[in-house]
Structures are given as C-alpha cells and as structure tokens.
C-alpha positions in Angstrom: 0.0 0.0 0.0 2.9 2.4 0.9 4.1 2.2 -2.0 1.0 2.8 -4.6 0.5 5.9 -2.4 2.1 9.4 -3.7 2.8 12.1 -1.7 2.5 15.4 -3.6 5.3 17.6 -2.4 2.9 21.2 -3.5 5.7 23.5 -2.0 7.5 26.4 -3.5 11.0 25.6 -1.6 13.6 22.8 -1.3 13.3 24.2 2.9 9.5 23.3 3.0 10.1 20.0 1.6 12.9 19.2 3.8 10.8 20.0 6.8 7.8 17.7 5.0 10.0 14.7 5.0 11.8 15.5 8.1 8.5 14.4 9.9 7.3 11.9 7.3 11.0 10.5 7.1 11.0 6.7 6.6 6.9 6.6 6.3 6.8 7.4 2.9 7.7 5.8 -0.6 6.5 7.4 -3.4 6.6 11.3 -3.8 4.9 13.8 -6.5 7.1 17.3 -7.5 4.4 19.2 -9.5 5.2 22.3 -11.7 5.8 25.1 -8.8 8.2 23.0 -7.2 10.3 21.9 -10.4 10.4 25.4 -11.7 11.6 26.6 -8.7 14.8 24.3 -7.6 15.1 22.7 -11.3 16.6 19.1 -11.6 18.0 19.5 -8.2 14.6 18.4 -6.4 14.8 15.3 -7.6 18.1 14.4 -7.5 17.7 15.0 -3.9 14.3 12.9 -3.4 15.7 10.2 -5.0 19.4 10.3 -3.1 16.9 9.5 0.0 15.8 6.3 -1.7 12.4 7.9 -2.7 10.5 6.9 -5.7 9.7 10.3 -8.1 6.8 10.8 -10.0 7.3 14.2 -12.2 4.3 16.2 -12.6 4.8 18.6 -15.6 2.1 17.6 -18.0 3.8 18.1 -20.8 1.7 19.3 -23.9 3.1 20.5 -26.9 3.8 19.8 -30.4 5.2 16.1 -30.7 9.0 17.1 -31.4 9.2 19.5 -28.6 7.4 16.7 -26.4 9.7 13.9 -27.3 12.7 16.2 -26.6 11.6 16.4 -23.5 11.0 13.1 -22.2 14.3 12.3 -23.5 15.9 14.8 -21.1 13.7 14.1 -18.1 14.6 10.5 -18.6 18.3 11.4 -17.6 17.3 12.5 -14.0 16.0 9.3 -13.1 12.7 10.0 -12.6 9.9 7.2 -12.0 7.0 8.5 -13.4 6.1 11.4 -16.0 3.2 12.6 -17.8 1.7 14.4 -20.6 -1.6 15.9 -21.5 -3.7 12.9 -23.3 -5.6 16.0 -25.5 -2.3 16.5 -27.5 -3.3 13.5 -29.4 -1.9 10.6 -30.4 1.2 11.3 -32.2 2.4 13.6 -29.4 2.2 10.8 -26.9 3.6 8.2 -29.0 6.8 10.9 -30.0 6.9 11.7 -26.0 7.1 7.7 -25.1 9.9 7.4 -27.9 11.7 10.5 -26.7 11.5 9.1 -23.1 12.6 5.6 -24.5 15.6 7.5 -25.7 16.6 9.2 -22.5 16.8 6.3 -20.6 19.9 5.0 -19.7 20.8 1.5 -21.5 20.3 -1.4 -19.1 17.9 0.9 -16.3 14.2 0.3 -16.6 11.9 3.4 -18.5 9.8 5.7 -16.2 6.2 5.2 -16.6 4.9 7.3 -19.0 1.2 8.1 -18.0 -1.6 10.9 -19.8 -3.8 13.5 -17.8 -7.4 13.0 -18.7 -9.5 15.5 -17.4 -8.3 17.4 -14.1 -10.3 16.8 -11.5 -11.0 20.2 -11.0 -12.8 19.9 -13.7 -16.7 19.4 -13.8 -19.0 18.5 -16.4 -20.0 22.4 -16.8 -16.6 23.9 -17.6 -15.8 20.9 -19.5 -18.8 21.5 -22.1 -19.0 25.4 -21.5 -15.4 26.7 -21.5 -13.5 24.0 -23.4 -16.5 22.9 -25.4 -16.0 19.6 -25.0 -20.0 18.2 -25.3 -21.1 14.9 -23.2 -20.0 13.4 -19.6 -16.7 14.0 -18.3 -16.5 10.1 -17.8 -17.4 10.0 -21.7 -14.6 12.2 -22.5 -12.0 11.0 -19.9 -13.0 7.1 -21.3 -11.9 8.2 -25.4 -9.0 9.9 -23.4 -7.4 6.5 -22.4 -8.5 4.5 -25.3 -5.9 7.4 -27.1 -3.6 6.7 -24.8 -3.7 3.2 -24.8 -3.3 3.5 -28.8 0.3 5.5 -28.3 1.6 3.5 -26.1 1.3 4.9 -22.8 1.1 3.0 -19.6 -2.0 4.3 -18.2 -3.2 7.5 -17.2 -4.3 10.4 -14.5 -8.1 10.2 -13.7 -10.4 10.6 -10.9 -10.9 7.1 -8.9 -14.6 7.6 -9.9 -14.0 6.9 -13.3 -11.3 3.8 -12.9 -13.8 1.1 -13.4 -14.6 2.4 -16.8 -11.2 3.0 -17.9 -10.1 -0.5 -16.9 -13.3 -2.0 -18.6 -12.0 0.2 -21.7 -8.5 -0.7 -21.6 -8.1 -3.6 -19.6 -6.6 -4.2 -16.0 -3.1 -3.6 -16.8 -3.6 -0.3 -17.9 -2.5 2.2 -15.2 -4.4 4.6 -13.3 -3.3 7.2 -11.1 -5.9 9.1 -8.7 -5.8 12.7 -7.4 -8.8 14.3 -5.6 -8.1 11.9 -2.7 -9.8 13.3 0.3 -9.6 11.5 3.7 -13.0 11.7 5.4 -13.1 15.2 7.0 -10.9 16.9 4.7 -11.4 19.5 3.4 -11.7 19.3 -0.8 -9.7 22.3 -1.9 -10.5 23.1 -5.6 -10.8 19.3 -6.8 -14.7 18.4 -7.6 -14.4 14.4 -8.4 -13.2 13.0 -5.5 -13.3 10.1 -3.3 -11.6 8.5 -0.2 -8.3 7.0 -0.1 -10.5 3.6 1.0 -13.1 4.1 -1.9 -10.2 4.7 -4.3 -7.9 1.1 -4.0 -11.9 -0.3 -3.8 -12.3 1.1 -7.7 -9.4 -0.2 -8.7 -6.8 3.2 -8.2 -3.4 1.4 -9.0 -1.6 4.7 -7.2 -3.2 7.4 -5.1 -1.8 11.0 -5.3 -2.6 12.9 -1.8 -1.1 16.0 -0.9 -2.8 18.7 1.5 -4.5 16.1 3.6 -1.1 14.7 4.7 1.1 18.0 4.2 -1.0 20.3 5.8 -1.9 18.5 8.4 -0.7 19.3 12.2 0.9 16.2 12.3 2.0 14.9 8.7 2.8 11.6 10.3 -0.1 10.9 12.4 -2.0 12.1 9.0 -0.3 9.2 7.1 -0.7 6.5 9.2 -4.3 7.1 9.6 -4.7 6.6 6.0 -2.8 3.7 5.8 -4.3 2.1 8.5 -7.9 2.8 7.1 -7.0 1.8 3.8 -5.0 -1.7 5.4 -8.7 -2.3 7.6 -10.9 -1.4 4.2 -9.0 -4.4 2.8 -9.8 -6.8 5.1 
C-alpha cells in the first residue's frame, strides 16, 4: 500500500520539503514534484528525493507539439525520474513521439519511467468541460476516449479521478494504469478538486496509485496524518 500511495510535495522551496520529510522520514515511498516545485529548484529536487531512496513521480504535463514533447522526455529520462506525464488531449502522435523520446533518454540497461496521460483534471466538472472547453457529453465519456488514445500510443495508463477507474479498466483492460488525485480523507477538506473520493473508496475502484497532498502536508501532524490513512486503507481491505 505504501508504495502505490504518492505524496505530492505542492511546496515552493527545497526548505519546505525538507521540513515535510523530516516528519514523514522513513513513512513514505513514493513522492509527486508538480510544476511550482520543479520550476523553482530545477533538476536538483529530484536528485535529492531520490538520493533518500524515494521513488519520483514528475508532474509537468507536458503538452506541446510532438517534437518539442519527445525532446523532453528524453531529457527528463536522464534525471531518473519514476513516473512522468503528458496531456492525453495532445493526441496521439504527441504521446507516441513523447514515449519514444522518453525511451531514448533512458539510460541502457535501467528500466523506462512510466509514461502516464492526464485525462480531465479533476478540477474539472462537467460544466466547464462543455462550456469553457466545449467539449460536449460526460466528463466520464470524455476521460473514457482519453485512455483509449492513450492506450493506442503507447502509454502505460493514465491520471483520472478514482470515480471513473472502473470504466477506464473495462476500456482498456486491467493492466492499464491509473493514477488518482482528488483523494480526500473523510473530513478533509476538498480544496479546488470536484471528483473525488476517499483514499478507501479509491484502491476499492481499482486506483493502481493514489496522489494525496494537502491532507497529509497540511496536516498538524503529517505523520499521524499518514498513518491514519494507511491504516484505514490496510482495515478497508480486510
């Protein structure tokens, strides 16, 4: 379980992470450095996470024309990274050119980082999704023909909301990858995220990784935080 659960790192500062994992240190796997924190300490950030034997998962989303994409995957291959992504709605060809780029990158003998594709952001709800990116139908519709694309380039899996696992892995089969934001721990409070569920509800849907930051980093006690999901996730099991 420990280590199918990401911890997003959502700081500004290599300080504010180092005081994160000084109080989650050895609790912890799996770790998530999203945009603000890459663009602010560069390459740096991870080679730090992953001197302290933590697994990486590199949230830039890249979208872009497929060249530019493929470039780079191939460089972000060369920090070691575990996990990237790019945006599924740059098509086809732009995943399949950032997989090869990433392929590329990755140094001879070492195993490729997963290469996964954001769906819909689960900040997004069915009326911005129609409204102000005129996309018409059900998010789950769109998020659905999302991983089918992503499937067709390539790509291990992709980022969705748990609720709409089931109908991805119907879609694309059980092997294909999912990764889950919008986990809220009962109680929490749900930020800006719309579609979201429980770390327990998650696993139950099939979530292959969870992705939980403020409920564990902005908690009084990260720790305490942590193992409460765990052990509520361990107990929903049995």
């Amino acid at each position: 379980m420990r280590e199918r659960m990401i911890v997003a790192l959502d700081f500004a500062t290599m300080d504010e992470v180092k005081r994160c994992l000084g109080q989650l240190d050895g609790l912890i796997r799996y770790v998530k450095v999203g945009m603000e924190l890459a663009y602010a300490e560069g390459p740096a950030i991870v080679h730090f996470l992953k001197e302290r034997g933590l697994k990486v998962f590199l949230d830039l989303k890249v979208h872009d024309i497929p060249n530019t994409a493929k470039g780079a995957m191939r460089s972000l291959a060369r920090h070691g990274v575990d996990m990237v992504n790019v945006h599924a709605a740059g098509g086809v060809a732009m995943m399949a050119a950032a997989r090869e780029g990433l392929e590329q990158g990755t140094t001879a003998g070492a195993a490729r980082p997963l290469l996964i594709a954001v769906t819909m952001l689960t900040s997004t709800g069915k009326e911005t999704m129609n409204r102000e990116l005129a996309l018409p139908g059900e998010v789950e519709d769109v998020v659905v023909h999302y991983a089918k694309m992503t499937q067709q380039a390539g790509l291990d899996g992709v980022v969705a909301s748990p609720l709409e696992v089931p109908m991805i892995k119907q879609a694309a089969g059980q092997s294909f990858i999912t990764v889950t934001p919008g986990i809220r721990p009962l109680g929490a409070d749900k930020g800006d995220q719309t579609r979201i569920t429980t770390p327990e509800q998650a696993f139950k849907l099939g979530s292959d990784y969870l992705v939980i930051g403020r409920a564990i980093t902005e908690a009084t006690d990260p720790a305490r935080a942590w193992e409460k999901i765990v052990t509520d996730v361990e107990a929903a099991r049995i």
